[in-house]
C-alpha positions as a printed Julia matrix, in Angstrom:
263×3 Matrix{Float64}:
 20.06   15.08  60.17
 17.3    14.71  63.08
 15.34   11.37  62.32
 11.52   10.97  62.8
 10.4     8.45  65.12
  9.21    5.8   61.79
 12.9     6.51  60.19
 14.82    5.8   63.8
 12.56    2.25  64.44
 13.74    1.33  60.9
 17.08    2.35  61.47
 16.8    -0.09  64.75
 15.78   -2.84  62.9
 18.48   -2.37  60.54
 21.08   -2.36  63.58
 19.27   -5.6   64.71
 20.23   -7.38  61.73
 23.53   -6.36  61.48
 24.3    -7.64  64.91
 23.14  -10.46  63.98
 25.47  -10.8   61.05
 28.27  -10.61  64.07
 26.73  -12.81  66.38
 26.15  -15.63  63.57
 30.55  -14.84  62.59
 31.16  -15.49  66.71
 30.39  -19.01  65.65
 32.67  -19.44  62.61
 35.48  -20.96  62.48
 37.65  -18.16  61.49
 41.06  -19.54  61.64
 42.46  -20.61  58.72
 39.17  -18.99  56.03
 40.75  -16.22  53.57
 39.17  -12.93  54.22
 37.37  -13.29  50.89
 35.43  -16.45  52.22
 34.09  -14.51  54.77
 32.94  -11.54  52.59
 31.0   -14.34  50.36
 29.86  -16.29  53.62
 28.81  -12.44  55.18
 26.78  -12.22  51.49
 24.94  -14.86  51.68
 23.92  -14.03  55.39
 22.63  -10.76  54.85
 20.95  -11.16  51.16
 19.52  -15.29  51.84
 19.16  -15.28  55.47
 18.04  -11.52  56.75
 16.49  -10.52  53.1
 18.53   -7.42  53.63
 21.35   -6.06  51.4
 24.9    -4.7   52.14
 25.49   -1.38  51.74
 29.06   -1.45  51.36
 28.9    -3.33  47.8
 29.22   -0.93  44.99
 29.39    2.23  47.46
 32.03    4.46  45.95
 32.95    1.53  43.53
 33.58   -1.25  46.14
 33.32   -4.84  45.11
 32.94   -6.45  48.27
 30.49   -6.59  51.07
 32.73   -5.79  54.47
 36.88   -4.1   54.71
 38.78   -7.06  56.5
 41.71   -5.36  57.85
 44.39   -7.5   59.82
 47.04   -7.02  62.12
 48.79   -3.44  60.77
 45.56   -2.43  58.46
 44.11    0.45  60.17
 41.02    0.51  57.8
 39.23   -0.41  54.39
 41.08   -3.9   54.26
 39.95   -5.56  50.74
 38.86   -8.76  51.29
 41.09  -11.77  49.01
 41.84  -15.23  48.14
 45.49  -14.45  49.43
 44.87  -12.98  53.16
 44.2   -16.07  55.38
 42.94  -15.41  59.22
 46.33  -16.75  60.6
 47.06  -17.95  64.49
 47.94  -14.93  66.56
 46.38  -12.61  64.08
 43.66   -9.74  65.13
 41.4    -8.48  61.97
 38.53   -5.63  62.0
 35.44   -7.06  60.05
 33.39   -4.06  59.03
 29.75   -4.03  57.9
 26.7    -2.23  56.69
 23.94   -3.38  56.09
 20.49   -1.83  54.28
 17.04   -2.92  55.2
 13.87   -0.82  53.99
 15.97    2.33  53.43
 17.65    2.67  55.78
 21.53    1.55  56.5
 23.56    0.66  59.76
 27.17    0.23  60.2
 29.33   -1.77  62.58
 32.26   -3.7   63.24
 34.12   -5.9   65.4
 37.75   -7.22  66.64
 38.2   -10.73  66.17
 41.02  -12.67  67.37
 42.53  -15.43  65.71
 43.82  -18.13  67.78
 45.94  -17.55  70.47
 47.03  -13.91  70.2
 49.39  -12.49  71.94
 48.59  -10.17  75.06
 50.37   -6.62  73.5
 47.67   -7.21  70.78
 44.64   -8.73  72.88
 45.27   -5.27  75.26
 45.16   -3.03  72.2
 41.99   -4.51  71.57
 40.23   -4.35  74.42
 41.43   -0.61  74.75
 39.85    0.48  71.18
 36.74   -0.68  72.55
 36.78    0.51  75.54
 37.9     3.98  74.14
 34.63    3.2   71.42
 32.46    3.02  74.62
 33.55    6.03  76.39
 32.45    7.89  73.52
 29.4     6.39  73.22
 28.75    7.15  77.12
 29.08   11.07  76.48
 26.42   10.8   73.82
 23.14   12.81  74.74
 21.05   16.15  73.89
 23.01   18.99  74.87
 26.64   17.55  74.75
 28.8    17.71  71.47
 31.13   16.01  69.23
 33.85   17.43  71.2
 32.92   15.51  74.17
 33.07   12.21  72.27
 36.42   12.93  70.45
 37.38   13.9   73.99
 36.4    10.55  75.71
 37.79    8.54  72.96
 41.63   10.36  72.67
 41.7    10.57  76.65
 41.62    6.64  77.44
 43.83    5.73  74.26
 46.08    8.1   75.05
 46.24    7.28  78.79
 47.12    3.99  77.72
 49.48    4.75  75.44
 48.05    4.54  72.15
 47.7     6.55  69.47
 44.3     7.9   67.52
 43.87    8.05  63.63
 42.93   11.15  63.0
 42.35   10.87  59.03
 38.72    9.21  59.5
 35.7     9.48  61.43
 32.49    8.38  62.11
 29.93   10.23  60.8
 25.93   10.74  60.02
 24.1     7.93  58.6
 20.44    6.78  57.73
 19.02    6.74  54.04
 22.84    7.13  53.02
 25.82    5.97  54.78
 27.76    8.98  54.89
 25.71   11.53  56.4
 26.19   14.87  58.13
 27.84   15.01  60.88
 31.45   14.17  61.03
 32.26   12.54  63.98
 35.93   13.23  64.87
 37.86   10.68  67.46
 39.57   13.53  68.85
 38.9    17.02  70.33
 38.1    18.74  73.32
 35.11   19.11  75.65
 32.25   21.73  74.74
 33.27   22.09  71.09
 31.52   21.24  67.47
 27.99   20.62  67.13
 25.58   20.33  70.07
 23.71   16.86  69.91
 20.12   16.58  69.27
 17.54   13.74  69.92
 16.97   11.76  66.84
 20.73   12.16  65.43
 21.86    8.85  64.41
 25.49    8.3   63.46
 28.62    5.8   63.86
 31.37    6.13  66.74
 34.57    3.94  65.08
 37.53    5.01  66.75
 41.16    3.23  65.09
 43.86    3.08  67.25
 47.4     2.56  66.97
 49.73    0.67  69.27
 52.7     2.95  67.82
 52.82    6.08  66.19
 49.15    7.69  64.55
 50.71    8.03  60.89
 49.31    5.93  58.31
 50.27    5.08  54.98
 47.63    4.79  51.76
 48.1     2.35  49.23
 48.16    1.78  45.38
 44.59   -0.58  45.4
 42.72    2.97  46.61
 41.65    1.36  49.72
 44.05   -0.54  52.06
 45.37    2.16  54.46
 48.26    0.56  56.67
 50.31    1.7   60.23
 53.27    3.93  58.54
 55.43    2.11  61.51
 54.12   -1.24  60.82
 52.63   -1.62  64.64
 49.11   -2.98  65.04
 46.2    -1.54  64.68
 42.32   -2.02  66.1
 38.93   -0.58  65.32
 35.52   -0.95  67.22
 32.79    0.64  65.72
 28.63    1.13  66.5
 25.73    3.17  64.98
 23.86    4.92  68.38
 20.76    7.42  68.2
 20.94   10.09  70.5
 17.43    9.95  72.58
 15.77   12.53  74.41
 18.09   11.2   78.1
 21.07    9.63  76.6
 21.78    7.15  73.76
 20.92    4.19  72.23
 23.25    1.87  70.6
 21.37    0.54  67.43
 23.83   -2.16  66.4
 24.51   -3.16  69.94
 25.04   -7.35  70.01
 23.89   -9.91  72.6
 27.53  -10.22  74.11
 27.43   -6.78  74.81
 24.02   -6.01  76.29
 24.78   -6.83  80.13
 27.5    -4.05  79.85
 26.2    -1.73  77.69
 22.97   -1.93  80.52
 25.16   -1.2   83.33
 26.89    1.75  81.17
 24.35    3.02  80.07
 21.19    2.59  82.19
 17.71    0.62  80.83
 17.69    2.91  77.43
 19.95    0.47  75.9
């Protein structure tokens, strides 16, 4: 669970690469590409490009290399010929990636065209809720405090939290100890450590929190058919605070201010 200093720089480097995966999909031209494109365009990145390899192909039988989920998929959205990034549309692209050993894990809201301001304020909430997690991270605090943070300002704002999945431990595997619950209350669950690394990946629901699972084994959908939004990022807890290791260019003025010069 606690990371030596040689496993948490290559788990940074790692996170470095991934963002760049996102940065280098910032200038795609999304709109009208089928969500399978973009998992073989996201391939050929990672493997050609950044001599890396994504984690997500073949883990627990999965074909592809990212979950696209759009508009009312919560999660685990399998990428196809069939789903095409539409006008008005919001979709979660989520990533790992493996480099030396070691795996990160990320992912980002993108919006398609001119979407409408219910969804682009659901958006903008998840990650904000993603960040006020993030900011409770450091030694001495728990997982109560992020689950906490998270619920609180979705909540607040009317939203509801998926309670069914977490974050959770990563670093030689993906799916590490410990689980990192969206939801809780302060001063409960495991007491952070420096050198933790793991994900923060809250999903949140513009309607109701239940969730339907369907027949492919993956695809998990809003019961209520209302949108849904994930933000995710793999941090290291440091000996003052946290580091975010997949954090992107776009994000570093904020995540400075946040956060303080660690970042």
């Amino acid at each position: 669970m606690i990371k030596q200093p040689h496993e948490l720089a290559l788990m940074a480097e790692s996170g470095r690469l991934l963002a760049s995966v996102f940065e280098a999909l910032l200038k795609l031209p999304l709109e009208g590409m089928t969500t399978l494109q973009v998992n073989d365009w996201v391939e050929r990145f990672i493997v050609e490009q950044l001599q890396a390899r994504p984690a997500s192909k073949g883990q627990y039988g999965f074909a592809y290399v990212l979950n696209s989920s759009i508009d009312t998929v919560v999660c685990h959205g399998v990428p196809s010929s069939k789903d095409i990034l539409r006008d008005g549309s919001i979709v979660n692209l989520d990533i790992t990636l493996e480099k030396n050993g070691y795996i990160a894990d990320s992912s980002r809201m993108f919006l398609i065209g001119d979407v409408s301001h219910p969804a682009q304020r659901l958006v903008r909430i998840t990650n904000e809720a993603m960040w006020k997690g993030i900011a409770t991270v450091r030694p001495g605090a728990t997982l109560g405090d992020i689950g906490y943070a998270i619920q609180r300002h979705a909540k607040a704002a009317g939203y509801s939290v998926v309670k069914e999945y977490c974050g959770h431990g990563i670093g030689r595997e993906m799916h590490e100890e410990p689980q990192v619950l969206h939801y809780g209350h302060r001063g409960t669950g495991l007491e952070l450590q420096a050198g933790m690394t793991f994900t923060i990946e809250p999903m949140i629901n513009q309607g109701r929190a239940a969730i339907d699972n369907h027949d492919d084994g993956w695809t998990v959908t809003t019961r209520d058919g209302k949108l849904s939004a994930q933000c995710e990022h793999t941090v290291e807890v440091t000996e003052t605070g946290v580091r975010v290791l997949t954090l992107r260019e776009e994000e570093r003025a904020f995540a400075a201010k946040l956060l303080g010069p660690l970042v």
